[in-house]
C-alpha positions in Angstrom: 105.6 78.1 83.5 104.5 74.8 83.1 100.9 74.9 83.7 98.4 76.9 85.6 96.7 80.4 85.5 98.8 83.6 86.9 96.6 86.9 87.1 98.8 89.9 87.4 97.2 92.7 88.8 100.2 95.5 88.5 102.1 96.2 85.1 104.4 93.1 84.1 108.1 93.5 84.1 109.9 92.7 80.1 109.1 89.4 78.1 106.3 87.3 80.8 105.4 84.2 80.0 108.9 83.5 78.0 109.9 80.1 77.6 106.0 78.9 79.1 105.0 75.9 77.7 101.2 75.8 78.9 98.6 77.6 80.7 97.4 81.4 81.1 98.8 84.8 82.4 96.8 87.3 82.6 97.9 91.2 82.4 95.9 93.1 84.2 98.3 96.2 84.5 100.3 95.7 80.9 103.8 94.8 80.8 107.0 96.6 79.8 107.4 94.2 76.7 106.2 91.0 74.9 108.6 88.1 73.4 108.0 88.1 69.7 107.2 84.3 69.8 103.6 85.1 71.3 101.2 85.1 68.0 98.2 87.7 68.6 95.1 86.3 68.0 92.8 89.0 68.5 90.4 90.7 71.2 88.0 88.1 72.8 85.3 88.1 75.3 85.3 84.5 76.3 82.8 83.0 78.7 85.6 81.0 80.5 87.0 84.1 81.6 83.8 85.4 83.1 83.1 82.2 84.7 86.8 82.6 86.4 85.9 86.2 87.1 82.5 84.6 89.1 84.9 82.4 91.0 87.8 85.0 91.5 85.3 88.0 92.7 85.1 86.5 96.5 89.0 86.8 96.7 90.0 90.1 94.6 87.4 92.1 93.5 89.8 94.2 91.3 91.2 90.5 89.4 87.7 89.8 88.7 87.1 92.8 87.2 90.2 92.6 84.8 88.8 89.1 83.9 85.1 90.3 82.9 86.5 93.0 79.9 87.3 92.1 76.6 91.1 90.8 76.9 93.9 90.6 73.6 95.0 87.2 73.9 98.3 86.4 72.6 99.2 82.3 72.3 102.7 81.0 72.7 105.4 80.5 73.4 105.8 79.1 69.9 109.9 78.9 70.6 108.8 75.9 73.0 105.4 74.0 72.8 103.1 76.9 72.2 100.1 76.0 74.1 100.2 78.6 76.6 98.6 82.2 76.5 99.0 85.8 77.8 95.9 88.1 77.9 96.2 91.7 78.3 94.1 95.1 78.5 93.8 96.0 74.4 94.2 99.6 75.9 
């Protein structure tokens, strides 16, 4: 991934987001594993992501409602530029 924002609304298949080098994923459903070159850097509620849910809500109800809860957001892929970033449920 070179740039962009990806909501996945199902559970991810192993390591997404490997090798991205900007922009945001977000994991709705989970995923089956995470590369270990994604730092975690904690649960946030960020007003960016409610303003996307705002936007998003006319499309998909059910993507808008993964962007409006607090979301783990991982940064990486620090094995290539590092300024992308996965969030995902902290369930």
């Amino acid at each position: 991934m070179i740039a962009g924002t990806l909501i996945v609304r199902r559970a991810a298949g192993p390591l997404p987001g490997y090798l991205m080098r900007r922009g945001t994923v977000v994991l709705a459903g989970g995923c089956d594993e995470l590369s270990p070159t994604f730092l975690d850097c904690g649960v946030h509620d960020l007003v960016a992501l409610r303003l996307m849910a705002a936007f998003v809500q006319g499309h998909s109800a059910p993507a808008a409602s993964a962007l409006r809860a607090p979301l783990r957001r991982l940064a990486g892929d620090m094995a290539v530029l590092g300024k992308g970033e996965i969030f995902c449920s902290d369930e």
